[in-house]
N, C-alpha and C positions, 0 to 999 in steps of 0.2 A: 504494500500500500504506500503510495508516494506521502509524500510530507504534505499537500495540498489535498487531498483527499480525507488524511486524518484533521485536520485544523475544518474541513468542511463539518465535519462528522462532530465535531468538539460545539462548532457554532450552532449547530442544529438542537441534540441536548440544551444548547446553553438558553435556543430560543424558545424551547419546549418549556423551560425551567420556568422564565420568565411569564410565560404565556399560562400556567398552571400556576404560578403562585399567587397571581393578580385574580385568575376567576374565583380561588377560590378563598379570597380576601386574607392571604398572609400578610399583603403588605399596609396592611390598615395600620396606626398605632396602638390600638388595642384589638386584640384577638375576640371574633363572635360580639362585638361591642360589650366588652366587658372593663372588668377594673387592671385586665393581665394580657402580659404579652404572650406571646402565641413559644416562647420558652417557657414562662410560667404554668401554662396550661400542659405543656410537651409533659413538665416534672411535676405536676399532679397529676397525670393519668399517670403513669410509672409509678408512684407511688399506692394509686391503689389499686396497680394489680398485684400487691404485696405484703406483705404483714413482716414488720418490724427490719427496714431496709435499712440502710446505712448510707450515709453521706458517699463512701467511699464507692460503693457497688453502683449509684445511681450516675456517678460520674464516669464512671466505667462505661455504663450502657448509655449512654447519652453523648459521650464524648464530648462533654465541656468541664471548662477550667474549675474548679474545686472552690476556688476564692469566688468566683462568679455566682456559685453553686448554692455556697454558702450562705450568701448575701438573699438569694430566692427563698430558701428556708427560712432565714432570720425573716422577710416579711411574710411569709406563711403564718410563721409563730405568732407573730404580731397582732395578725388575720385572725388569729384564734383557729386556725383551718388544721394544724399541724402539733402533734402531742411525741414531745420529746420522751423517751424512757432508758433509765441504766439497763446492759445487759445483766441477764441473772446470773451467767455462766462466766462473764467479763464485766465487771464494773466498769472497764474505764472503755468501753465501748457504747455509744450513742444508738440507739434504735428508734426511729423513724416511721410514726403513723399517722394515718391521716385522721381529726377531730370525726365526731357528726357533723360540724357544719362544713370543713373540707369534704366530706362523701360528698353530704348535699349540693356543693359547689360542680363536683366534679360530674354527679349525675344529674345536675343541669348542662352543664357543658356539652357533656353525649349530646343529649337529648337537642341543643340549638347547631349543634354539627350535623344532625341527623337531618332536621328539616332543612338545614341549607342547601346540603348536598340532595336531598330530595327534590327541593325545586332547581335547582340546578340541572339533574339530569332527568327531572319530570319535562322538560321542555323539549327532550329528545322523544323521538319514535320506538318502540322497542326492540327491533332491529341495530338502532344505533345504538341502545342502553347496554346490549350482547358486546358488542366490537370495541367500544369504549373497555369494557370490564374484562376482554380477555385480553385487549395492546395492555392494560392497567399490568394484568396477571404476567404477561411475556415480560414485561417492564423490570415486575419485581424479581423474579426470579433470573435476570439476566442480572442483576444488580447483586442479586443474595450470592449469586458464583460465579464475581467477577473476581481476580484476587487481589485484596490490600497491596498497597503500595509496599516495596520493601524497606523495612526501619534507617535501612542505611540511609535509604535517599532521597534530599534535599526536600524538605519540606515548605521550602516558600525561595523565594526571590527578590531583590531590592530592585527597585529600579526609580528613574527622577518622574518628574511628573510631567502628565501629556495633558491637551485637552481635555476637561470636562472634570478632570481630575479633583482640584479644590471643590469646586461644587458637589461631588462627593464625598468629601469628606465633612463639608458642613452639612449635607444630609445625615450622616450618619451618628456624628456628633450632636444633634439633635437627639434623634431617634434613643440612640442608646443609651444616654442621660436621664433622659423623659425616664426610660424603661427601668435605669438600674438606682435611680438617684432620686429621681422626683423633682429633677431641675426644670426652671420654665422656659421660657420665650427667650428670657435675657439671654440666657446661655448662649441660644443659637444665636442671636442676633449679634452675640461678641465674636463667635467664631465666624461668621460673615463677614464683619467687620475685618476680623484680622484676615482671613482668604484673598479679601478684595484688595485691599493693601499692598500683600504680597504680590498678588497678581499688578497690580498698578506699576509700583517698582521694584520688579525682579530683575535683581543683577547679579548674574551666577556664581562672578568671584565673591561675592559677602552673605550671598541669601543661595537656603537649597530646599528643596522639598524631597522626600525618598516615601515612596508608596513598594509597600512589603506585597507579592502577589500570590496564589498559592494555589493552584490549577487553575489560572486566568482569571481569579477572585480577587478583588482588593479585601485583603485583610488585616490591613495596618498603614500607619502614616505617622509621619511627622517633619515640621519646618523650624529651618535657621532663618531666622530674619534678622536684620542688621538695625540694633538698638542708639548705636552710637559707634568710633570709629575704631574703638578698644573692646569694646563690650557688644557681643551676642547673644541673643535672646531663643532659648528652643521653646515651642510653642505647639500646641496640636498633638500631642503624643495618644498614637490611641489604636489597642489592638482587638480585634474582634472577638465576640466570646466564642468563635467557634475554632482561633488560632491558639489560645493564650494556653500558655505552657511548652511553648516553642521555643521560650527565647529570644520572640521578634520582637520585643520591645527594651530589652536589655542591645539586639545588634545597631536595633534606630537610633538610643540615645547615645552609643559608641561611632554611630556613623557621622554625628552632630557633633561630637568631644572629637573627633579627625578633622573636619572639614571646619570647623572653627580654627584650631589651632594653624590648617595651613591654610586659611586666609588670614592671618596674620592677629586677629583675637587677642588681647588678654584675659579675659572673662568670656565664662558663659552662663546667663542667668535662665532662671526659669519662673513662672509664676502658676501654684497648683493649688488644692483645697484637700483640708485635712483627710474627709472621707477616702481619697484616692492611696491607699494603703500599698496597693501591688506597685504602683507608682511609685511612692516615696522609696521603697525599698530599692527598686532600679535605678533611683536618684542617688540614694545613701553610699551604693555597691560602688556606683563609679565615681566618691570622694568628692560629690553636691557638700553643702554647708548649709545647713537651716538658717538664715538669718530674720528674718524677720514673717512674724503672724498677726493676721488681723480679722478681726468678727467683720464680717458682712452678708446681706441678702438679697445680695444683685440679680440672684436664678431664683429667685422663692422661697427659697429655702435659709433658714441658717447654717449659715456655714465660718468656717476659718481660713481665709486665702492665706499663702505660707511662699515667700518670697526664699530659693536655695541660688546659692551661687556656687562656680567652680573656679578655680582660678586654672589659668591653662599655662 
């Protein structure tokens, strides 16, 4: 198979993907018009097909990042939806159920997925309702023994930024804030702010953008922008919950600490909020400085903005 036949074959899946996640409203901000994203609802069905699951097993089968994981739980608990318990056989093991008002939550959830998909393929013929439901059947089963990728190899790619590029990444950074944080408007509206900017005067020797890719997926990002004539600024850092646990946001903020220093940099600052924990940690690692924190509720929320610098 040539190189131009597999890349046809990749765009096709890719336009399939597109074209099914929008009818059947994945890409709404909230999932079935409800109070949860369409992850949230992914790790309460998982949950109760279950009895006494564990943090660790659900991320397994889920294949997302742990920290990310954790954060869904803690607002589960919140929710009242999730009843934490010691193991009887391991104390220091956590065991994972869902409340009654979690059941309840989750067997309405069935039940508004059901009528969707109902009127969805009620408006087919039952001829077409057959052919839909066996390409579905061929689908999955080409998928269930296709084989993993192997461990060795290369799990994403860096590359600079192309058209369209910024503007996805303040979509996303919207999106995923809203979802993990309960950030507002402001948010998005700063990281516009700064995209635009960027885009206004980008000038490659001082300013860089690097989009992380990962089967042709944007799944990470981050930019250098030029603060002053000594002093650089990283900005935008932000990796997918479906990458994290890759290391792509520990190589972004090392491709930022290279490309400062050889444009010539004395500093490189950053400006984050306290919640962002997996963050701070990737800041701490590569010898960031806490300097200064401050209380503000510019997204909605209360929060602590925390000012780290590196000297380069």
């Amino acid at each position: 198979m040539s190189s131009n036949q597999h890349s046809e074959r990749v765009q096709s899946v890719r336009r399939f993907n597109r074209l099914y996640t929008q009818r059947i409203g994945l890409l709404k901000r909230d999932y079935l018009d409800g109070a949860y994203s369409l992850t949230h609802v992914r790790v309460l069905y998982e949950l109760a097909q279950r009895e006494d699951a564990t943090a660790s097993a659900l991320g397994a089968k889920l294949g997302i990042d742990l920290g990310y994981l954790s954060r869904i739980l803690r607002r589960f608990e919140k929710d009242k939806l999730l009843v934490r318990t010691r193991g009887s056989r391991d104390g220091r093991q956590t065991l994972l159920n869902l409340s009654a008002r979690g059941r309840g939550l989750y067997e309405h959830y069935q039940a508004r997925a059901g009528e969707e998909m109902h009127t969805l393929i009620g408006r087919m013929s039952e001829s077409d309702q057959r052919r839909l439901v066996e390409a579905m059947g061929a689908i999955e089963q080409l998928l269930e023994a296709a084989p993993q990728p192997a461990a060795a190899a290369a799990p994403y790619v860096l590359r600079p930024h192309r058209a369209g590029d910024l503007g996805y990444i303040v979509h996303r950074h919207g999106v995923l804030y809203a979802q993990e944080y309960g950030w507002g408007p402001g948010f998005e509206a700063l990281v516009a702010e700064i995209a635009a900017s960027f885009l206004r005067s980008y000038d490659p020797r001082y300013e860089q953008c690097w989009i992380a890719e990962r089967a042709s997926e944007i799944v990470g990002s981050v930019l250098v922008t030029r603060r002053s004539k000594t002093v650089a600024q990283l900005r935008l850092l932000l990796v997918e919950p479906s990458a994290r646990g890759l290391g792509i946001g520990q190589r972004l903020v090392d491709e930022c600490i290279r490309f400062a220093r050889a444009a010539g940099y004395r500093q490189l600052m950053l400006w984050t909020n306290e919640p962002l924990r997996s963050a701070r940690r990737i800041y701490e690692a590569a010898g960031f400085q806490l300097i200064e924190s401050k209380r503000h509720s510019d997204f909605g929320v209360e929060l602590t903005g925390q000012t780290w610098t590196l000297k380069l």
